[in-house]
N, CA, C and O of each residue as an XYZ file, in Angstrom:
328
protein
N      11.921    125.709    149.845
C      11.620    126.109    148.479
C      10.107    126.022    148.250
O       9.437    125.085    148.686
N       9.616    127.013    147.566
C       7.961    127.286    147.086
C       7.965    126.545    145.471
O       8.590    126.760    144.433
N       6.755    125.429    145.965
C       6.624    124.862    144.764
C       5.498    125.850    143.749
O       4.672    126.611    144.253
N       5.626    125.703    142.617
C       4.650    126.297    142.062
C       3.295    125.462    142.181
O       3.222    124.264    142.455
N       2.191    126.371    141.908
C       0.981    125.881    141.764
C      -0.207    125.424    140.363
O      -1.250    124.799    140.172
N       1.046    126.416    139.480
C       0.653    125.660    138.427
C       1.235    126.189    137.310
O       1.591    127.364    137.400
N       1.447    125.530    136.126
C       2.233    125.971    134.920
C       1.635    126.065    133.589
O       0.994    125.063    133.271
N       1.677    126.950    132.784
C       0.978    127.265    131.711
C       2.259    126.957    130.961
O       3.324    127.432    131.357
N       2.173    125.956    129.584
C       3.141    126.228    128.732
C       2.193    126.335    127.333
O       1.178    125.665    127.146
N       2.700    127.235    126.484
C       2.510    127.478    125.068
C       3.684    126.797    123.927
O       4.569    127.630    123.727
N       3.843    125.869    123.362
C       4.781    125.401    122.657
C       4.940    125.689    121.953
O       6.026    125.258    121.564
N       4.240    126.667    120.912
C       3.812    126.970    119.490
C       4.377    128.215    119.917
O       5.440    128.258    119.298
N       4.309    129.039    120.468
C       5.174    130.254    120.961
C       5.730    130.437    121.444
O       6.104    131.608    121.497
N       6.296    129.482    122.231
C       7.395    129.108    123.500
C       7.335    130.369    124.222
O       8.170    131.247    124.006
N       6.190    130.539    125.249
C       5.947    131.366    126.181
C       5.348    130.220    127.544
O       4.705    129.199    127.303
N       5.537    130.445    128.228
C       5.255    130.085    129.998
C       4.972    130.627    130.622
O       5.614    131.671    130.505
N       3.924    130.726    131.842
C       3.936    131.087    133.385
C       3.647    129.894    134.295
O       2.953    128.884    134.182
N       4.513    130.439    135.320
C       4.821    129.853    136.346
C       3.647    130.633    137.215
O       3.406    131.816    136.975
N       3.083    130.057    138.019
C       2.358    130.373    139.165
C       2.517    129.966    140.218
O       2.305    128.792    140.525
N       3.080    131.190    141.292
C       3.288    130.596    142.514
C       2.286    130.592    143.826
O       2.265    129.841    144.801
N       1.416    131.788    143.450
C       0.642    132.068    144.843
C      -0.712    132.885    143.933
O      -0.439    133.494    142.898
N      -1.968    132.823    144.381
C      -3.312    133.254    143.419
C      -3.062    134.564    144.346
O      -4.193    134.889    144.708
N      -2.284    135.317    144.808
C      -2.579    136.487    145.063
C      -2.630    137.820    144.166
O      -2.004    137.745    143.109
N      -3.340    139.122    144.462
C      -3.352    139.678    143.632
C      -1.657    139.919    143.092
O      -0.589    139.835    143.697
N      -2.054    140.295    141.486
C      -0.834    141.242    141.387
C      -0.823    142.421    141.516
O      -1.838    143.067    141.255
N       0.370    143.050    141.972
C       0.556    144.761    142.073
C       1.587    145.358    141.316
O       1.789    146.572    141.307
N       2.214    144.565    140.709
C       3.300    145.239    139.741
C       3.545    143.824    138.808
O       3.066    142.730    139.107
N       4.455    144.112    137.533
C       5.617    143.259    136.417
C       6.309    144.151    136.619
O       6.097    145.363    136.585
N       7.551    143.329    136.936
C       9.234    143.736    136.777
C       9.772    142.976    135.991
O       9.597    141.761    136.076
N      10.640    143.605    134.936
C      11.410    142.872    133.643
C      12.595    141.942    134.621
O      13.170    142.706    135.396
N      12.924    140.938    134.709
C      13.588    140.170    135.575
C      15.022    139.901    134.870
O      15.954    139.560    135.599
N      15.258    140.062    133.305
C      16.238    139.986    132.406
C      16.448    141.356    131.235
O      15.614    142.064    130.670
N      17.317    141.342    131.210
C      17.262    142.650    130.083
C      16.910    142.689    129.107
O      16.535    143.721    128.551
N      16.933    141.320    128.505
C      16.291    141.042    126.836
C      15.074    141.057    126.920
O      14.717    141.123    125.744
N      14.122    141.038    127.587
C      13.367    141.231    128.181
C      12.242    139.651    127.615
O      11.153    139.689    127.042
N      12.658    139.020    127.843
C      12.172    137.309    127.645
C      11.784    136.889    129.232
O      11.470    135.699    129.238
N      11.717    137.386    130.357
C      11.547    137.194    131.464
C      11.098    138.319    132.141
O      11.586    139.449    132.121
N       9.705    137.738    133.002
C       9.432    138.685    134.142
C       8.555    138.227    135.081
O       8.205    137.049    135.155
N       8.156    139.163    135.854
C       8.143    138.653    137.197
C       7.097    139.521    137.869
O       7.274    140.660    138.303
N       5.725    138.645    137.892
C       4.490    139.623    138.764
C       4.770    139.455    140.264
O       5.294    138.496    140.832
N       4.370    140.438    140.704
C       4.774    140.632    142.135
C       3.529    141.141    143.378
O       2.623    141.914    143.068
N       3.631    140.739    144.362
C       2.132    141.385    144.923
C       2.820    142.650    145.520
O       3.966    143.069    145.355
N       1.897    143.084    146.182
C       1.817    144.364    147.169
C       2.914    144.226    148.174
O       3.268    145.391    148.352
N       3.419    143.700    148.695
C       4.174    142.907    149.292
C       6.160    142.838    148.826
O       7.145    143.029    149.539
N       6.025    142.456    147.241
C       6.981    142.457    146.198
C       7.557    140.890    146.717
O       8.715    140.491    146.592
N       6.634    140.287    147.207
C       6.398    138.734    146.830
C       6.541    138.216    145.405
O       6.691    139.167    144.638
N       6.547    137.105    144.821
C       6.772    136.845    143.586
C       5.808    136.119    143.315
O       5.970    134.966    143.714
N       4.481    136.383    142.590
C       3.249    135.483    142.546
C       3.406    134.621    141.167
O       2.803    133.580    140.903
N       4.370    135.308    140.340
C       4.372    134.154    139.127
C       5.953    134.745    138.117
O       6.769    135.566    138.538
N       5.991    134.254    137.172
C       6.926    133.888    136.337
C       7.039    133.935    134.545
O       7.438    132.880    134.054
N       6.747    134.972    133.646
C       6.295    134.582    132.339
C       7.656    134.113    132.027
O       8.660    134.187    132.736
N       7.525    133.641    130.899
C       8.861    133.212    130.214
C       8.494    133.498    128.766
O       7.306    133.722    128.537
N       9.326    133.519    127.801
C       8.520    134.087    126.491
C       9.837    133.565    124.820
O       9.897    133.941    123.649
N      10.564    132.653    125.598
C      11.316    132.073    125.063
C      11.772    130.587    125.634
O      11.274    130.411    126.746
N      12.592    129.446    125.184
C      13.065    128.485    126.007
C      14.247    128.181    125.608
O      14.897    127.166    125.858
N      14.605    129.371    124.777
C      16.087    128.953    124.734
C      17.062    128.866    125.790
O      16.989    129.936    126.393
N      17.929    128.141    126.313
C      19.030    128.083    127.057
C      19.025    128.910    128.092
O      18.840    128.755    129.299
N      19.360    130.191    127.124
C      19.872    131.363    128.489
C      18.854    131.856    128.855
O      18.953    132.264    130.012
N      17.409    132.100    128.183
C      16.477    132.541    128.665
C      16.303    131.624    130.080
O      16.503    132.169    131.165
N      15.977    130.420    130.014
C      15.990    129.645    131.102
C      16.573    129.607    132.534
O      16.154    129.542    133.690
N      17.875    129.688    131.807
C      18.826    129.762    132.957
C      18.465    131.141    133.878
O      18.286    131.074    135.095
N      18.392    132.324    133.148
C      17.918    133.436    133.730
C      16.595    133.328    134.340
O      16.575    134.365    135.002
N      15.447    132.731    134.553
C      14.691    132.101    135.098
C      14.712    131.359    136.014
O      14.053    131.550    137.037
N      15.489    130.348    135.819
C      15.858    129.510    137.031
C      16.978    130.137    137.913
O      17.271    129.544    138.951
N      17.518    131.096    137.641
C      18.236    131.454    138.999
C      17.473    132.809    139.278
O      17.766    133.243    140.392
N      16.581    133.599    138.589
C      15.652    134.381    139.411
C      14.640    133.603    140.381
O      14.523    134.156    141.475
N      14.000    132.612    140.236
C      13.494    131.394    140.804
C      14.403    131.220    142.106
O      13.927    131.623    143.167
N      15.822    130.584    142.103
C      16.167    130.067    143.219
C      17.040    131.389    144.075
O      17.922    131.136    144.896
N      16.620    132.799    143.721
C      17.362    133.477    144.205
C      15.879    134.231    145.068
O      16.184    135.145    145.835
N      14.552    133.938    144.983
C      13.620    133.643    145.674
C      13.184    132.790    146.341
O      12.080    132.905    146.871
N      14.200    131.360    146.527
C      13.339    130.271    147.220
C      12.198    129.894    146.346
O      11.181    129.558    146.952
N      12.156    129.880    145.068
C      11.056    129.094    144.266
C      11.892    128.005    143.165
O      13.064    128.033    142.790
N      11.056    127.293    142.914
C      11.198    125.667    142.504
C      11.162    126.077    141.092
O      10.006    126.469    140.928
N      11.739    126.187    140.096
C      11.417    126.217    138.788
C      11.200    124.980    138.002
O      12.174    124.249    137.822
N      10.199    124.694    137.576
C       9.600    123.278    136.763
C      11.077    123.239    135.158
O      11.664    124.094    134.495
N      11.059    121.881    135.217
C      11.509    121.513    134.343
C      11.438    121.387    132.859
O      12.225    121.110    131.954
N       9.795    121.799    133.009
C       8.690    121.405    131.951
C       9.138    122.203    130.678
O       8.819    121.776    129.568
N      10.043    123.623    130.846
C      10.171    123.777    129.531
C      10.894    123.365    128.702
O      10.783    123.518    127.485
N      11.867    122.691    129.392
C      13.023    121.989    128.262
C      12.295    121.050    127.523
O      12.768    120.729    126.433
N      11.095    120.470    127.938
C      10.704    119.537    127.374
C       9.319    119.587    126.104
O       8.641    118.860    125.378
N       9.567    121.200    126.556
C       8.234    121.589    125.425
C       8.693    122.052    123.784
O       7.973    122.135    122.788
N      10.450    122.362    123.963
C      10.692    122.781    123.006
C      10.604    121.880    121.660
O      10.883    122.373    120.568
């Protein structure tokens, strides 16, 4: 599993990124349909980071299993920002 490298949380807007790798980005793909999740990607279609733009529940959950359905570590940190 790829730990992240670093985490941005906003509490006041309950938005996040996850950062996994400083490589460039080459695309955002909407990762959920509500569209509260997505997913920068390099050249590659590597996964260099993670926004989040809610912390409710299911937003999360949809996060954390886009996360472990890449081999990446999703931080805990937002349950705790809400």
């Amino acid at each position: 599993m790829i730990h992240p490298q670093g985490v941005e949380i906003d509490s006041e807007s309950e938005a996040g990124y996850v950062c996994y790798s400083k490589t460039d980005i080459a695309e955002t793909v909407e990762v959920w349909e509500e569209g509260t999740v997505a997913a920068d990607l390099d050249s590659n279609g590597n996964v260099v980071g993670i926004e989040v733009l809610s912390f409710d529940d299911e937003t999360l959950s949809q996060a954390r299993a886009y996360a472990r359905e890449h081999d990446l570590v999703f931080p805990e940190l937002f349950e705790a920002a809400r």
